[in-house]
C-alpha positions as CSV (number, residue, x, y, z in Angstrom):
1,X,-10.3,-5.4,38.4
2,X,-6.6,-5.1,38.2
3,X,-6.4,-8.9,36.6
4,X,-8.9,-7.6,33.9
5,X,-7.1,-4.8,33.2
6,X,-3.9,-6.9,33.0
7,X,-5.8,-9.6,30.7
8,X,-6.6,-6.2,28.6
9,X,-3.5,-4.9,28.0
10,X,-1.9,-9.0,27.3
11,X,-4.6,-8.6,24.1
12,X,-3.9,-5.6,23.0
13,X,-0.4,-7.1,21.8
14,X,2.0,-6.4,25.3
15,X,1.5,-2.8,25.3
16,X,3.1,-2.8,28.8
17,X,6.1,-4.1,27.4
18,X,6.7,-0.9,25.3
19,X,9.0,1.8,27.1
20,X,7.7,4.7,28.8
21,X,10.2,7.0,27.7
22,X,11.9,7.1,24.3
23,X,14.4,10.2,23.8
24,X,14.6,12.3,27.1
25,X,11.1,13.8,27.8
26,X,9.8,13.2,24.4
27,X,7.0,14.0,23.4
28,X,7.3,17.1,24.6
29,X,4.4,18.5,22.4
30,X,2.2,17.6,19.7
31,X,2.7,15.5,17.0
32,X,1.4,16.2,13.7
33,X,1.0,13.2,10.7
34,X,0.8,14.7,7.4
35,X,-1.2,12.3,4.6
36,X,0.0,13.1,1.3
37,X,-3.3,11.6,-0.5
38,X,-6.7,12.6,0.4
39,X,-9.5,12.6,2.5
40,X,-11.8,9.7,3.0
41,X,-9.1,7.3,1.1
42,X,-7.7,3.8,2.9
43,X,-4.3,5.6,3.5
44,X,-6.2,8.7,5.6
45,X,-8.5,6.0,7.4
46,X,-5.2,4.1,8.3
47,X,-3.5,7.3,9.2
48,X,-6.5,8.5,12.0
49,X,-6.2,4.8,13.5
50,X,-2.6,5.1,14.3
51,X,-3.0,8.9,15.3
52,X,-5.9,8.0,17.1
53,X,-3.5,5.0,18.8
54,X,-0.8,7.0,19.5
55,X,-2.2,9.7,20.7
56,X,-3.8,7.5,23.6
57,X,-0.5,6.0,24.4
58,X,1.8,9.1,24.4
59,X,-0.6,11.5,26.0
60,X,-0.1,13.9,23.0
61,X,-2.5,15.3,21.0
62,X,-1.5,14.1,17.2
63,X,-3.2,16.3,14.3
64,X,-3.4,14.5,10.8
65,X,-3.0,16.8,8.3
66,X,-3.8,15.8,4.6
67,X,-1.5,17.0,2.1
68,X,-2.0,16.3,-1.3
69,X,-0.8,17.2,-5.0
70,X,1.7,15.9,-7.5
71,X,1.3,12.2,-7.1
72,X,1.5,12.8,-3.0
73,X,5.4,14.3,-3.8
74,X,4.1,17.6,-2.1
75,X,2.8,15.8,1.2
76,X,6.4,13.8,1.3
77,X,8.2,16.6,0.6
78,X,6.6,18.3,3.9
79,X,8.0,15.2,5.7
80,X,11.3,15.2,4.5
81,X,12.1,18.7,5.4
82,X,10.7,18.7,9.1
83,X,12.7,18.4,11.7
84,X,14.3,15.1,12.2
85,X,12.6,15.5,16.0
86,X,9.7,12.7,15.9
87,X,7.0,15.2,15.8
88,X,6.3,15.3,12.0
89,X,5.3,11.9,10.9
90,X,4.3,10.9,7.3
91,X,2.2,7.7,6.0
92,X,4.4,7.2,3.0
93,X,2.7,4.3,0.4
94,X,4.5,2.6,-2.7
95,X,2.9,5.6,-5.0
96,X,4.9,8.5,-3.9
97,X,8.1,6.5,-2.5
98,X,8.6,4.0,-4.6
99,X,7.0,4.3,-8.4
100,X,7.0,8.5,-8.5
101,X,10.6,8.1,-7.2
102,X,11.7,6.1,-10.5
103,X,8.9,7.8,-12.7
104,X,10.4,10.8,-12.3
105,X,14.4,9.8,-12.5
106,X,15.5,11.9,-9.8
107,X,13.3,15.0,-10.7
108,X,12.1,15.1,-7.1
109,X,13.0,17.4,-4.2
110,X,13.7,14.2,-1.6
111,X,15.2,10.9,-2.2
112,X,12.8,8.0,-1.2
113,X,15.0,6.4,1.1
114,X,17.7,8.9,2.1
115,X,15.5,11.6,3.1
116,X,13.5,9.5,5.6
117,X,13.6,7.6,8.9
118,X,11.3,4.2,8.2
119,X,9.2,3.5,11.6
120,X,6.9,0.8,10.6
121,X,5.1,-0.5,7.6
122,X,1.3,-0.3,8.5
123,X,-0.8,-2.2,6.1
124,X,-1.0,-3.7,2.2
125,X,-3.9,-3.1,0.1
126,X,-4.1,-5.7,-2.5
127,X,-5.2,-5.6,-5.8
128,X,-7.1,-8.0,-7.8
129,X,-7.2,-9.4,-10.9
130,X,-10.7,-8.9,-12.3
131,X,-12.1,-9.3,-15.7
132,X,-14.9,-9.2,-18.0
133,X,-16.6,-13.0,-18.1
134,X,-18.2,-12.0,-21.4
135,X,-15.1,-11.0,-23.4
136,X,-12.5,-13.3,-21.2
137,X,-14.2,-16.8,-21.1
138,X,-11.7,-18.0,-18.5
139,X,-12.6,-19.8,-15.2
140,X,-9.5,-19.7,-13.6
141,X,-5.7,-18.6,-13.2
142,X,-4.2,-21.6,-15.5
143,X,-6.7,-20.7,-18.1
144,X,-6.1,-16.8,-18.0
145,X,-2.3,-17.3,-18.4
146,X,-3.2,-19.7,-21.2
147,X,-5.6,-17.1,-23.0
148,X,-3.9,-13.8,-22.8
149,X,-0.3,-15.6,-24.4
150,X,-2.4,-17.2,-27.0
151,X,-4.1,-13.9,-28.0
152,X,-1.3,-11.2,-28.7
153,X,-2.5,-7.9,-29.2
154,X,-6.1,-8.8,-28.9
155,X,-7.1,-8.1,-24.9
156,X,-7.3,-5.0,-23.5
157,X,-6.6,-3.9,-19.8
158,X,-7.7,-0.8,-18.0
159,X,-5.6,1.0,-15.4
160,X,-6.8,4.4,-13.3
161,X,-3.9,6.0,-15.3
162,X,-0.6,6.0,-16.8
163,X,2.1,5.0,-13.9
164,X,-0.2,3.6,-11.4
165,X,0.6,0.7,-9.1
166,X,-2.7,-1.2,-10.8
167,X,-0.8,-0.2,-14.4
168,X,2.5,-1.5,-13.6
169,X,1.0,-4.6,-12.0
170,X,0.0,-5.4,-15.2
171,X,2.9,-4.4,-17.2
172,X,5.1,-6.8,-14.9
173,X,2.6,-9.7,-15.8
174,X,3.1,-9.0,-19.6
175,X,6.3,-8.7,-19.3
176,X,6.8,-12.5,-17.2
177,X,4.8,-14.0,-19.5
178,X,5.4,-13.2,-22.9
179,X,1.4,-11.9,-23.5
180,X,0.9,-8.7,-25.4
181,X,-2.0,-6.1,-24.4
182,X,-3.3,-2.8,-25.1
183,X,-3.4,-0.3,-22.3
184,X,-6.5,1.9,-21.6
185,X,-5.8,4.2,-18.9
186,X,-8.9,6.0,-17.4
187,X,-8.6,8.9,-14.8
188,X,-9.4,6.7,-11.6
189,X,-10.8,3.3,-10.4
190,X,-14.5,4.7,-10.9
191,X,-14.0,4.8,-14.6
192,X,-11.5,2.2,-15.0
193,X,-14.4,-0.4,-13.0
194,X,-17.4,0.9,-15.3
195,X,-15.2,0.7,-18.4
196,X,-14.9,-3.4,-17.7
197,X,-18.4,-4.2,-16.7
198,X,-19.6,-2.6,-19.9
199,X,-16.7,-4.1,-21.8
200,X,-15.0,-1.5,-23.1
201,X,-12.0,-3.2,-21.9
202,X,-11.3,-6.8,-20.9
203,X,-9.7,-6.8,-17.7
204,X,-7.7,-4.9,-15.2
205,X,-5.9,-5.1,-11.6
206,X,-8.3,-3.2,-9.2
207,X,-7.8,-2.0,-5.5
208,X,-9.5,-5.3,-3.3
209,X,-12.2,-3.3,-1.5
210,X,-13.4,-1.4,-5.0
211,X,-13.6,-4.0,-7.4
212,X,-14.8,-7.1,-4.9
213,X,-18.5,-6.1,-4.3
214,X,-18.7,-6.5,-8.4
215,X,-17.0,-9.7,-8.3
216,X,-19.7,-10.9,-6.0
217,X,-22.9,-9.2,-8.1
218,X,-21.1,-11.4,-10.6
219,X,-20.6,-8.4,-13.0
220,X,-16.8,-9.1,-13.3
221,X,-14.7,-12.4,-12.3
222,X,-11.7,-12.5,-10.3
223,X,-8.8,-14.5,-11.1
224,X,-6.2,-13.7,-9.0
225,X,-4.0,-11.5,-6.6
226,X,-1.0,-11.0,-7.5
227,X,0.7,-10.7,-3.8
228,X,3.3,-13.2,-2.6
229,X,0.3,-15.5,-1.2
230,X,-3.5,-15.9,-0.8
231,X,-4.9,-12.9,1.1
232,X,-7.0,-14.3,4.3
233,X,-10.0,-12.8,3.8
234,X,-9.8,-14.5,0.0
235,X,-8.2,-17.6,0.6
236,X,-9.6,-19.5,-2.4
237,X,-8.3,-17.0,-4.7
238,X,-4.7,-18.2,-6.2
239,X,-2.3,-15.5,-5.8
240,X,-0.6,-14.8,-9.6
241,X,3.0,-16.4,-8.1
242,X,1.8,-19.8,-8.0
243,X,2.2,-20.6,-11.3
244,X,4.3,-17.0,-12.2
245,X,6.8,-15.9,-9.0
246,X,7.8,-13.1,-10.2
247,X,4.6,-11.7,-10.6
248,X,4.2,-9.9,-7.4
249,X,3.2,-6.3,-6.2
250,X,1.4,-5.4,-3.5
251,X,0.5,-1.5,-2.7
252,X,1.5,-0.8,0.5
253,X,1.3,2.1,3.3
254,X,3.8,3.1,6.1
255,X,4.6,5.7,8.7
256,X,8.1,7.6,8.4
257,X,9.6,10.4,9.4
258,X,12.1,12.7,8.2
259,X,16.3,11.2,8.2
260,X,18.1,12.0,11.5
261,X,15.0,11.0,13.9
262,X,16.9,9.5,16.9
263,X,16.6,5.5,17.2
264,X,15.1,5.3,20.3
265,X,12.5,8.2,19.3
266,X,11.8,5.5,15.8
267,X,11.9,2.3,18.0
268,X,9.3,3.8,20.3
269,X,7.2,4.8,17.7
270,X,7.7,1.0,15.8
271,X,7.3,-0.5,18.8
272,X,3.1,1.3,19.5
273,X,2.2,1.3,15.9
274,X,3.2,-2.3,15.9
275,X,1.2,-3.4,19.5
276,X,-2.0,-1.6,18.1
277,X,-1.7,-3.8,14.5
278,X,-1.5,-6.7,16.5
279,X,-4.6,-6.3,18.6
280,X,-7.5,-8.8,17.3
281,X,-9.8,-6.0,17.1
282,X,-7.2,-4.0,14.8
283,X,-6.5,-6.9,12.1
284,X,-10.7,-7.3,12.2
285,X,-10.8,-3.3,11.1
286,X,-8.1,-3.3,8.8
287,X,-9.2,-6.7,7.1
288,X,-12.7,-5.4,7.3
289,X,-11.4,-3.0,4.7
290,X,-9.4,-5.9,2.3
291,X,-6.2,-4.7,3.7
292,X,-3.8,-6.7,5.9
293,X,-2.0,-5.6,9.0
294,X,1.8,-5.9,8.6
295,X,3.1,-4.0,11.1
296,X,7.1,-4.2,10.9
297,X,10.3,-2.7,13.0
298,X,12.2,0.4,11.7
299,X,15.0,-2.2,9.9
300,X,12.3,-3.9,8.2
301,X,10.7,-1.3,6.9
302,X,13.7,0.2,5.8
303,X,14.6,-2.8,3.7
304,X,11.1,-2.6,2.1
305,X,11.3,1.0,1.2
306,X,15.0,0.2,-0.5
307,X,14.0,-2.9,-2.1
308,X,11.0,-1.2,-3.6
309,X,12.7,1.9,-4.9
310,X,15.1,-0.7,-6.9
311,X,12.8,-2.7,-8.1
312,X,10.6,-0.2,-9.2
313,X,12.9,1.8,-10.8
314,X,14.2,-1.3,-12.9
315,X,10.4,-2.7,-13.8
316,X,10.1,1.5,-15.1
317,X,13.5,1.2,-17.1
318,X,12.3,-2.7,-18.3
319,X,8.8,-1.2,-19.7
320,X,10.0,2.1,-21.1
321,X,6.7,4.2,-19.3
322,X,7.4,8.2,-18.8
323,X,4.8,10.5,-17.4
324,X,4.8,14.1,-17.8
């Protein structure tokens, strides 16, 4: 019984190996993790996991509380203004810390790296490059890149609206290639996806999990991802940076806190979120859902949330896009 147990645990990613104790006798009481997107979304289904996780493993009840409005600036706001204590968490994604952050130019109440303590990245959701096979006669990436650039001003791209991840996905491509489109922003993927299989528009970057089961009813056809490398539950589909490097971005979702949480109070935290991403039966779920694990320390994340900030706030300056 005891080996079984043992051989459990080992699976589960060397949960034994995570300290009992973090900050004193913290947790004290109850943790609460505040979603700043809605309910039923990949970002509140990744959210429950880890409360669900961590909830089992600190012997504290935590509450997930969903907090939306203003691009999720209201549901971050909450987070940066709790007290730095490690019992107000936040699942932060590239949306409200990284692209509102340079949308906006400052006109936010919280800075998205100063105001918060990174923990641990949690997952990426990738996009896909999808397009209509009717108006884009292209089989693959080399021929895509090859049609768009020799058609300026002549393709159209959808987006689920003005400032979105899946809009300034394609704005980088444009702007790395040379290839002039017109944008078409819809409100949401719904419309954006119904738009392209009637062919009202010609293409678009779509969230994985939305736009993949029209891929395979062979309404649309996908081209690409543009992530740093093929996804593993897509491995024959090229990722854009093979033949364009700088063609990368890759929504992503992570737990934070707000500044001033103790290290050792962060490190514990890192250091469970990160044993339950491991676990085989975690990457099945997660993949399950076209997402990828990518469970990370405090440090790492930190760099990601920086380096995204920058980079988003330059790709905002490069294209010239304001929102209201």
């Amino acid at each position: 019984m005891q080996s079984t147990r043992r051989a459990l645990l080992a699976a589960a990613g060397g949960l034994l190996a995570v300290p009992a104790l973090a900050q004193g006798g913290w947790p004290e009481r109850n943790l609460r993790l505040i979603v700043p997107l809605s309910p039923g979304g990949i970002a509140d289904i990744l959210s429950r996991l880890v409360a669900e996780h961590l909830q089992a493993r600190l012997g504290r009840p935590v509450a997930v509380e969903n907090r939306t409005g203003a691009g999720g600036a209201i549901g971050m706001e909450a987070v940066a203004r709790a007290a730095p204590d490690g019992y107000t968490l936040g699942m932060g994604n590239i949306a409200a810390n990284a692209i509102l952050p340079a949308l906006k130019r400052g006109n936010l109440p919280f800075d998205p790296v100063r105001d918060f303590t990174p923990i641990s990245q949690v997952a990426q959701t990738p996009s896909v490059l999808v397009v209509n096979p009717r108006k884009v006669p292209v089989q693959d990436l080399r021929g895509f890149l090859d049609h768009i650039k020799a058609n300026p001003d002549k393709l159209s791209f959808g987006s689920s609206g003005v400032g979105t991840s899946l809009h300034l996905g394609m704005e980088l491509l444009m702007l790395e290639t040379g290839a002039r489109m017109t944008h078409v922003p819809f409100r949401g993927s719904s419309d954006m996806i119904t738009a392209i299989v009637s062919g009202q528009v010609d293409m678009a970057l779509d969230g994985f999990a939305t736009a993949w089961p029209h891929v395979e009813a062979g309404r649309l056809r996908a081209i690409a991802v543009p992530t740093a490398e093929r996804l593993p539950f897509a491995p024959d589909l090229p990722a854009i940076a093979e033949l364009v490097p700088s063609v990368q971005l890759t929504p992503w979702h992570g737990i934070m806190g707000p500044a001033g949480i103790p290290a050792p109070v962060a490190e514990r935290l890192s250091a469970e979120i990160g044993a339950f991403l491991r676990m085989p039966a975690t990457v099945e779920r997660i993949r399950g859902m076209r997402a990828v694990p990518a469970p990370s320390s405090p440090a790492e994340f930190g760099r990601l949330m920086a380096s995204e900030a920058e980079r988003f706030r330059s790709l905002v300056e490069r294209t010239g896009i304001t929102v209201g």
